[in-house]
N, C-alpha and C positions, 0 to 999 in steps of 0.2 A: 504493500500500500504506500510505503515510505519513498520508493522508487518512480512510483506511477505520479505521483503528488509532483516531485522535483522535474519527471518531465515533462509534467504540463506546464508547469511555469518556465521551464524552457524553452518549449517552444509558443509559450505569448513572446517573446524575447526575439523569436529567429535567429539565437546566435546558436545552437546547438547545447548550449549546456548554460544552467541558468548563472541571472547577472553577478549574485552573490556567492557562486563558487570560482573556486581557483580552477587554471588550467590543468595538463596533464605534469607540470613542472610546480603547480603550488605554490604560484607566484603572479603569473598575467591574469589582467582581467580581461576581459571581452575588447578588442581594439575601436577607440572613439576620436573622430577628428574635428576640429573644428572648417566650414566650409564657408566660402567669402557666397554672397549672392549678388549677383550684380545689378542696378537699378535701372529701370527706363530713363532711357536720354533723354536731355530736355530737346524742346523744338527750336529751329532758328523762324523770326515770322519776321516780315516785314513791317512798314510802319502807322499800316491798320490792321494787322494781326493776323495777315495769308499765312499760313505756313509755309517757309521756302524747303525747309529741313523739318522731316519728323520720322519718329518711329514705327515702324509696323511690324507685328508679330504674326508670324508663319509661323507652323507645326509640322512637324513631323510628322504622319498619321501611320500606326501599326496595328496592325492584328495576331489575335493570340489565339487559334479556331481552337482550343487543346480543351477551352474550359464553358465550351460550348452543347449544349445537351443534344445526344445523337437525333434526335425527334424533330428536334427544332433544324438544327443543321440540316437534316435533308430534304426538310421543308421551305426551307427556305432560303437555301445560298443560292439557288439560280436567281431569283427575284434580287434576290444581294446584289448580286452580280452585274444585273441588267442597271440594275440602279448605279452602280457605280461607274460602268460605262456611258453612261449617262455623265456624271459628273464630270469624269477626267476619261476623256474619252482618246486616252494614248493607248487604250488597250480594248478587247474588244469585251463580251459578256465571258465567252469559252476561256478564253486567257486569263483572265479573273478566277473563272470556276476551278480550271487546273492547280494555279497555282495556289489556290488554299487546302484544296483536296489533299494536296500535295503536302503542305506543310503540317497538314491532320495527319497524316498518317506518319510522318516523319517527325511526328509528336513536335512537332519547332514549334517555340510560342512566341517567333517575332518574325511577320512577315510585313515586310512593306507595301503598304498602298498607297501612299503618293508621299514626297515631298514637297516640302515648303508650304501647304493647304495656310489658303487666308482662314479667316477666323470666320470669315461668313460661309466657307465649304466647310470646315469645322462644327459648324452648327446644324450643318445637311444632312452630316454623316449620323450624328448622332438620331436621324430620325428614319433611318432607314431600318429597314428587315433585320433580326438580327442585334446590332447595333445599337436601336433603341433599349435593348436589354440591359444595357448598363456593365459598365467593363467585366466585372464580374461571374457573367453570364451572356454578354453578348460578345467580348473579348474586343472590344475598341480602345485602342492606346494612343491617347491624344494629347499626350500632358506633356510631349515636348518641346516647347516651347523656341523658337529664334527669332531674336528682334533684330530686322533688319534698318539702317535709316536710307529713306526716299525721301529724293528731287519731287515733289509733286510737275512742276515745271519743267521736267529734264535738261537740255543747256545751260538754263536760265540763270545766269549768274555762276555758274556751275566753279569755275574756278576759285571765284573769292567769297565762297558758301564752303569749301575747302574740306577737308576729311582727316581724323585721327585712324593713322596705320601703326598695328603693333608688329614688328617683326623680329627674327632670332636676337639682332644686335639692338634695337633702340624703336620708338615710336617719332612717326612720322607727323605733325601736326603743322597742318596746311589750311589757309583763309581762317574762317573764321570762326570754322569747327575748331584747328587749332586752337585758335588765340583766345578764345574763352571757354576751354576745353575745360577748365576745373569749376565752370559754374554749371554747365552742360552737364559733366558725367553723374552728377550726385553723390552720394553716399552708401558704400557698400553696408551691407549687411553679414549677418554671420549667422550662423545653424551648424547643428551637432548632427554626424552622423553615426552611422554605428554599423562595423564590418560582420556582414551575415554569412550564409553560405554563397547569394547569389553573388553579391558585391557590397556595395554601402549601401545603408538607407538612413533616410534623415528622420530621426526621433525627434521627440518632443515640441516644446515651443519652440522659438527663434529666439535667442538669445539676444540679439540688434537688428530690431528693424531698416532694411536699406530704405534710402530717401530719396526719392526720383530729381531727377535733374533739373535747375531752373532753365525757362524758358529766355534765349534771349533777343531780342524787339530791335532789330537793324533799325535802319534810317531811311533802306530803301524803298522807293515805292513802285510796288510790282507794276502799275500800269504803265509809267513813265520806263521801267526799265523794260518791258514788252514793246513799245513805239522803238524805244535806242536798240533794240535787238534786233527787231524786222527792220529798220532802215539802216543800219548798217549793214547785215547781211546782203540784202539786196545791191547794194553799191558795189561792196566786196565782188559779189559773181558779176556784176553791169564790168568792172574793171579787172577782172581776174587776178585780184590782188593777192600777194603773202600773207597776210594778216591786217586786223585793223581793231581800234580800240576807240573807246566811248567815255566820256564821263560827265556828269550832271551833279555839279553839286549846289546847295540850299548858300547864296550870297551870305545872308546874315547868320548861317549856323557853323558853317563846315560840314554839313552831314550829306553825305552822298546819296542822295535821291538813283543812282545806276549808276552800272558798271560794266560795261562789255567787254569778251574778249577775245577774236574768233579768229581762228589760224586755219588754212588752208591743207584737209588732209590728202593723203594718198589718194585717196578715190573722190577729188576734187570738192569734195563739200567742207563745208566750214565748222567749226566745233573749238568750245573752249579748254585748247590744249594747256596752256600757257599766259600768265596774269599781265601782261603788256606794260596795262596801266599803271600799275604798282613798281614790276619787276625789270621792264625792259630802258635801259639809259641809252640814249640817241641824240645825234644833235639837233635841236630846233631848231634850226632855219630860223628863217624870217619871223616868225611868232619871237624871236628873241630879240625883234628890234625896239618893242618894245620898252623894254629896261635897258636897251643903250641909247633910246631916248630919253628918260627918264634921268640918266644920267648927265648927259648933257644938260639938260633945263634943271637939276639939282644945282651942281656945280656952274651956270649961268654961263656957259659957253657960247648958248645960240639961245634964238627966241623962236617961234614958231615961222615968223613972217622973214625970216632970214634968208636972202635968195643962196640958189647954190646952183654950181652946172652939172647937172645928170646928164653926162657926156656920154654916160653907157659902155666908158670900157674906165678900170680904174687898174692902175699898173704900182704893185709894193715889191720894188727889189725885181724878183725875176717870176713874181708869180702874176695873173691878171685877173679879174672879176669884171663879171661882163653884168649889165643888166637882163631880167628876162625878157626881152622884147627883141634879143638875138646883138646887144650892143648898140643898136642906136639910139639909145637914151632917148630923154625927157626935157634935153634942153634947158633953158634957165627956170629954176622953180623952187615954190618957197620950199619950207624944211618939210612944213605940214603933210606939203600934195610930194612930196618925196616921201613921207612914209606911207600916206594913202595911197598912191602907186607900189610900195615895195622895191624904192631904190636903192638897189647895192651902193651910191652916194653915200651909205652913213657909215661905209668901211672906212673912207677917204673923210668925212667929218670926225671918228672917232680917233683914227689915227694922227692927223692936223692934232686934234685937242689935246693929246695924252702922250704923244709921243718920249717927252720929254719925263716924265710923270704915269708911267703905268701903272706903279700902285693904287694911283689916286682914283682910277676906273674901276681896278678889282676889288676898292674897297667900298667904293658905291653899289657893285655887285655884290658884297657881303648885308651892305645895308636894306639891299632888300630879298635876304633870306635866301640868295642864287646860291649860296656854297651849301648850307644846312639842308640833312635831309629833313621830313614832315615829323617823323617821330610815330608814326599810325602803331596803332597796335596788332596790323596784320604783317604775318613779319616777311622780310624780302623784299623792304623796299632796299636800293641801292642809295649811298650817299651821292650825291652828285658831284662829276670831274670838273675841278673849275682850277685850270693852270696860276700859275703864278709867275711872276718875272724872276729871275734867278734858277728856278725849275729846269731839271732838263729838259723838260718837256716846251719849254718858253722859248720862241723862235722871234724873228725880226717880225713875221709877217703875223707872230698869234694875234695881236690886239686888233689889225682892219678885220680879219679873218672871225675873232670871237663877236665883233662887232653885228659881223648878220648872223651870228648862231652855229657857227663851226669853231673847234677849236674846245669844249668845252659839252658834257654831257647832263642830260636833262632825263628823267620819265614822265610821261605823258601826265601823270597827278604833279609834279613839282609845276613842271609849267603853268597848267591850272591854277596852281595853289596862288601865282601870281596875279594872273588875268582874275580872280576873284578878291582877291585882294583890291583891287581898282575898283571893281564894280562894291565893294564892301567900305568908298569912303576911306581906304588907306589902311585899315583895318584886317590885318594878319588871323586867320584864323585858324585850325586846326582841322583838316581834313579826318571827319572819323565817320565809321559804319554801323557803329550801335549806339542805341539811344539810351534804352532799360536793361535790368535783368528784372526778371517776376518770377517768381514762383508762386503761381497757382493767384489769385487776387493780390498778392503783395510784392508792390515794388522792395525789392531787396538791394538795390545798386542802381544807380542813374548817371549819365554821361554829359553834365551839360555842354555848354559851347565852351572852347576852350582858347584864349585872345595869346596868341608866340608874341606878337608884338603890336602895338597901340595904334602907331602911326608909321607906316614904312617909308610914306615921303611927307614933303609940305602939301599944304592943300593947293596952293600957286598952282603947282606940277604936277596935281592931282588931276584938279578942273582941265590942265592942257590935253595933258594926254586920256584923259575922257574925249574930248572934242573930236582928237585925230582917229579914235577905234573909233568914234560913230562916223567920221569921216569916209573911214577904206569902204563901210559900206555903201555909203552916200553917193560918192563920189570915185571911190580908188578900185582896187581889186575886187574887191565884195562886191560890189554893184548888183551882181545879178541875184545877187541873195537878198535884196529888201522884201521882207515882212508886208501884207496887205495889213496886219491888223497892230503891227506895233514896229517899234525900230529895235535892231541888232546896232551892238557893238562887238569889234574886235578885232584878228589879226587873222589873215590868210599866211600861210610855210610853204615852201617848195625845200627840199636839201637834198642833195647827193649824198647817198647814206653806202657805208661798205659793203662789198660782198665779204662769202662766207670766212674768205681766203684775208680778212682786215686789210684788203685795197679798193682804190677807188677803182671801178672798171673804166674803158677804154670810152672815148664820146661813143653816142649810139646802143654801147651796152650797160650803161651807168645804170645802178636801181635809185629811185628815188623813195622818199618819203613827203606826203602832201596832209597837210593839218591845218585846223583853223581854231582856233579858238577865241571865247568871245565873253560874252552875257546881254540876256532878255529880262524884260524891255530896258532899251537904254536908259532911261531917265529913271525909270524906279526899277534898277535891277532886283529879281528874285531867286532866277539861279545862270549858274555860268555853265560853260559846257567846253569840253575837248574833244575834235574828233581826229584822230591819226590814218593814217592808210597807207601800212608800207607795199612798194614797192608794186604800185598799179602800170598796165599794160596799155589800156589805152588813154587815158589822159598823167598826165604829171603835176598838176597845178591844184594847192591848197584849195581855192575858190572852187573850183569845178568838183572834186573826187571828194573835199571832205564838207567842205561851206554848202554842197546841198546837203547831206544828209545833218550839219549841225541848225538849217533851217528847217528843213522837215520836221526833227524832234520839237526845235520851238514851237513851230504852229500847232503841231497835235498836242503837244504839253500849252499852250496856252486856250486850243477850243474846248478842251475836258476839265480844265481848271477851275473853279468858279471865283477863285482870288483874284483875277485877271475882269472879272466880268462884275458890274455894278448890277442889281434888281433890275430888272426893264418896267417891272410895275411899283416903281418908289415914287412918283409922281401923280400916281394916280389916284382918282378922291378914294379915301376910304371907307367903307361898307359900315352901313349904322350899328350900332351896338348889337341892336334887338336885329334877329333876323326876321323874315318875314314865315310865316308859317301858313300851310295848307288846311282849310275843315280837315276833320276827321273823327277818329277815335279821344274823346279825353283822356282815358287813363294812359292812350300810348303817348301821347302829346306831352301832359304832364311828366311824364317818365322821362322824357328824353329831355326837356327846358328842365327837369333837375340834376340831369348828370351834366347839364353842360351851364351848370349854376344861373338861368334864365330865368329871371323873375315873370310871375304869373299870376290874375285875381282871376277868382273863378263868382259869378251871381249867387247871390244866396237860393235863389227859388230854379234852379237850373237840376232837372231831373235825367235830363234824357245824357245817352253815354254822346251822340253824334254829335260834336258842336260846330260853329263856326269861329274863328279866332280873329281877331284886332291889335295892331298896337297901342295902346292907349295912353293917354298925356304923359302918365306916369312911365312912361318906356316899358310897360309890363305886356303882355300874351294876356289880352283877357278877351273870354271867352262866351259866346251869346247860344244859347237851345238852338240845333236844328231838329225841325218836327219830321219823324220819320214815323208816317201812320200805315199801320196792319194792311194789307189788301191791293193798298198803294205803291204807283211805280214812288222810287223816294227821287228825292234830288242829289244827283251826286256832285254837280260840278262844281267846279274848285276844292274836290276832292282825289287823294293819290290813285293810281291805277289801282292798286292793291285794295283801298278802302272800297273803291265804287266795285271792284268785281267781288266783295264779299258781299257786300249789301244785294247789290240785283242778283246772285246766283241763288244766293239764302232765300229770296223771293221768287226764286222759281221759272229767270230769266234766260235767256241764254246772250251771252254776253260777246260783242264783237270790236275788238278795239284798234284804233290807226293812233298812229302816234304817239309821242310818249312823254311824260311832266305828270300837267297837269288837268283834268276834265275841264275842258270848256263847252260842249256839246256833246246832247244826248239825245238820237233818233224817238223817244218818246217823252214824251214832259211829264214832266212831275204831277204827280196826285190824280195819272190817271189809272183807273180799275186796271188790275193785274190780269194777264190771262197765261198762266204755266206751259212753258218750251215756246215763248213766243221771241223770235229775236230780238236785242237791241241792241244797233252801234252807240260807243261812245266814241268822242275825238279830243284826246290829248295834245296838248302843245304845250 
């Protein structure tokens, strides 16, 4: 009896010999480990709460036929069967039937039926033949659980939404799955298992609950970065480009409303191989004449209206710069309509100014943030290459050369960071991608705007070179890019950028790179934009390859905007307090002037439920008896469609209606004798 006792309580235990005895040595107990449990990731959402990134859990689905009652099994695995073919129909009914047959009689109690099942096929299974018996006696194994994380949007941002990879040596943590990877992951948990015959099993309570991941709230907004997706792409295949890259950021925040990044694969379609915007450093061209104007009117070298000769060929030592118009310049012309043309001129004005004095230029490029990277916390940005004199890098020709944007590397966000600084009032701000972290209703962390520097120039040389970016469209390069419903500023790029070999190729096989960059609407800038496009086939010129697709995104981001658009009816008279109300029913009448706090007198001697209604001196719904007598067609009109066909159907009418509001006419008048299934049209207006 002493025997039988101990191995029952052995086996509630499953370890083969109970928990309170020692092993075969009088020493081990039963082996117990403690196991981590890992938490649901939080989501990445955009900045009305899309989800860009989220988790979804697949199963595993197995069957165990072993513990299945013979009766029921032969009744019913062909129906099983058909039904499951049915669901995951990679196999046929017979195939299904075989292989369970199969694993009954080869006593197996883990045969596979599908991998990965969503949770909504999960819930299928459990209702089928069989199945719905409950693991136990139907043999359904469905508790194993994998969370996978989905792009709901596939491309979409796809690079700088980023990914944590664990591998043998280290974890990989890329965009922005990275960089807030320890708000993301959550908090492991922990559980006791306990080593059986079969393998482990996990006993008792959980010892530490794991804590699912906060969520964390980008800056992005998916609509805006769906318009910079389709209209870059499309430009991309129009010019069979290498690559091309987008960016949209918020003037007064820094937060990056989009982010595109799409590289040209093997099998000619575009996809976000690689982060451009963030990670690729190139020289800006002409978008850099900018701040070598900027420096000039800091340092008071020249004034706008300063005439110059845009000769079209400009000769430093032994090298030449030609204008794009093939060298024959622009003739005598002020400084202004020299940058709204994009005249290589200001290689020949920067070098005249500074010759003597090149510090004095590198260091007005320091003072507006040209050497410093942004600081973002998505990581891989590059610092930017900005020569120095003494450098070996520092030649006779670097200063006319750095002057249009050779000579010195930039990424497509640095550049930006400038162009939005101008449209920001001189106002430096910090380029970032997340706004919040939350978990579950509570903000747990927030990002606000973050000011690197106050004022990056005087406002003199603020207000000018505002003038000349609204100018290049006005007037200069841009031209063809003006806005129907507001004005652009900013700067067209053309540059000769290296092949793969770091030389320049030969004329004719040269690749370029065409960019513009800017901000909408001029006058009350909201957000600024970049658009790059390396190394397009059939045009070469900023304005054409990148200035249409940077005006496309403005006009669809400002027709969907409602920032941009004032009321159309703020002008117009306002509707009286008291609404005007239709006869009808009183107690519906009343019901509704209370939920919508409508003051109302009702007569004291007023019996009948049909009333008619008035506004009365007092602004109140007061309401007069309408007589609605036995036998009698009633009066409906100026009453709803609904009222009048309750009244005349209840009377025995048959009811025909045109139109729709409110009863103005009714084919029989009021108070005459009824006679049942007689027609009557009513006419609504």
């Amino acid at each position: 009896m002493l025997i039988v006792i101990i191995k029952t309580i052995s086996i509630q235990f499953e370890g083969g010999q109970p928990i309170f005895m020692s092993s075969a040595n009088g020493n081990e107990k039963i082996p117990t480990r403690t196991v981590k449990s890992k938490p649901r990731r939080g989501q990445i959402l955009d900045a009305n709460y899309t989800p860009l990134v989220t988790s979804i859990s697949f199963y595993d689905i197995h069957m165990d036929p072993t513990v299945i009652n013979e009766n029921v099994f032969n009744e019913q695995i062909e129906e099983l069967c058909f039904e499951l073919s049915k669901l995951f129909p990679n196999k046929n009914p017979k195939e299904y039937e075989l292989n369970i047959r199969k694993a009954r009689e080869n006593k197996s109690r883990y045969v596979l039926i599908k991998k990965k099942a969503t949770n909504e096929e999960r819930k299928k299974l459990k209702q089928l033949p069989i199945f719905k018996l409950g693991r136990l006696k139907g043999g359904l194994i469905d508790n194993q659980e994998i969370i996978i994380r989905k792009r709901p949007h596939g491309e979409l941002m796809k690079r700088t939404l980023g990914y944590v990879r664990e591998n043998y040596k280290n974890t990989l943590m890329v965009g922005i799955e990275g960089a807030y990877n320890d708000y993301l992951k959550g908090e492991e948990g922990e559980q006791i298992e306990q080593k059986i015959s079969t393998g482990w099993k996990k006993i008792g309570p959980i010892t530490k609950e794991s804590v699912e991941g906060a969520n964390v709230v980008t800056s992005i907004d998916k609509e805006i970065q769906e318009v910079a997706h389709t209209e870059l792409i499309q430009q991309l295949k129009t010019q069979k480009a290498k690559n091309g890259c987008v960016i949209v950021m918020e003037v007064k925040t820094g937060y990056i409303k989009a982010i595109v990044n799409l590289s040209r694969g093997k099998d000619g379609n575009y996809y976000e191989i690689y982060n451009h915007a963030i990670g690729t450093k190139e020289v800006p061209g002409s978008t850099f004449k900018l701040a070598s104007l900027m420096a000039l009117l800091e340092d008071d070298k020249i004034n706008l209206e300063t005439k110059v000769n845009a000769k079209g060929v400009y000769k430093f030592y032994n090298d030449e710069l030609k204008d794009s118009n093939y060298g024959r310049g622009y003739g005598i012309i002020t400084i202004k309509e020299a940058f709204e043309k994009s005249s290589n001129v200001f290689a020949e004005l920067i070098n005249n100014a500074y010759k003597n004095e090149p510090h004095k230029f590198i260091n007005r490029l320091k003072q507006f943030k040209i050497n410093d990277s942004l600081g973002i916390d998505i990581s891989g940005e590059p610092k930017p290459t900005l020569y120095e004199p003494g450098s070996k890098n520092w030649y006779g020709t670097s200063l006319p050369w750095m002057a249009i944007g050779y000579e010195l590397l930039q990424t497509p966000l640095q550049t930006l960071a400038l162009y939005n600084t101008i449209a920001n009032d001189g106002k430096f701000v910090k380029p970032q991608f997340v706004k919040e972290i939350k978990r579950g209703n509570e903000i747990i962390k927030t990002f606000p705007p973050q000011i690197i520097k106050k004022n990056i120039c005087s406002k003199n040389t603020l207000e000018k070179v505002k003038s000349c970016l609204e100018g290049v469209v006005k007037r200069g390069t841009g031209s063809a890019l003006k806005s129907a419903f507001f004005d652009i500023a900013g700067k067209t790029g053309t540059a000769v950028v290296l092949d793969e070999d770091l030389k320049y190729a030969k004329t004719g096989e040269k690749k370029y790179q065409a960019s513009f960059a800017g901000y909408f609407p001029a006058k009350e800038p909201i957000y600024s934009c970049i658009v790059v496009v390396s190394a397009p086939t059939r045009n070469i010129y900023g304005a054409t390859v990148s200035g249409t697709v940077f005006t496309a995104i403005a006009n669809k981001v400002y027709a969907s905007s409602l920032k941009y658009h004032k009321p159309i009816n703020s002008k117009l008279d306002k509707k009286p307090t008291i609404p005007n109300s239709k006869a009808g029913n009183i107690n519906d009448i009343i019901s509704v002037c209370n939920k919508l706090n409508i003051p109302t007198k009702t007569e004291k001697d007023l019996n009948n439920t049909w009333v008619n209604t008035t506004i009365n001196s007092n602004k109140e719904i007061s309401f007069s008896e309408r007589h609605i007598t036995k036998g009698k067609v009633p009066n409906v009109i100026g009453m709803t469609a609904k009222d009048a066909l309750f009244l005349l159907e209840n009377n025995g009418l048959i009811v025909k209606m045109k139109g729709y509001g409110t009863v103005i006419k009714q084919s029989i008048n009021p108070g005459a004798k009824i006679q049942n299934g007689v027609l009557i049209e009513i006419i609504l207006s």
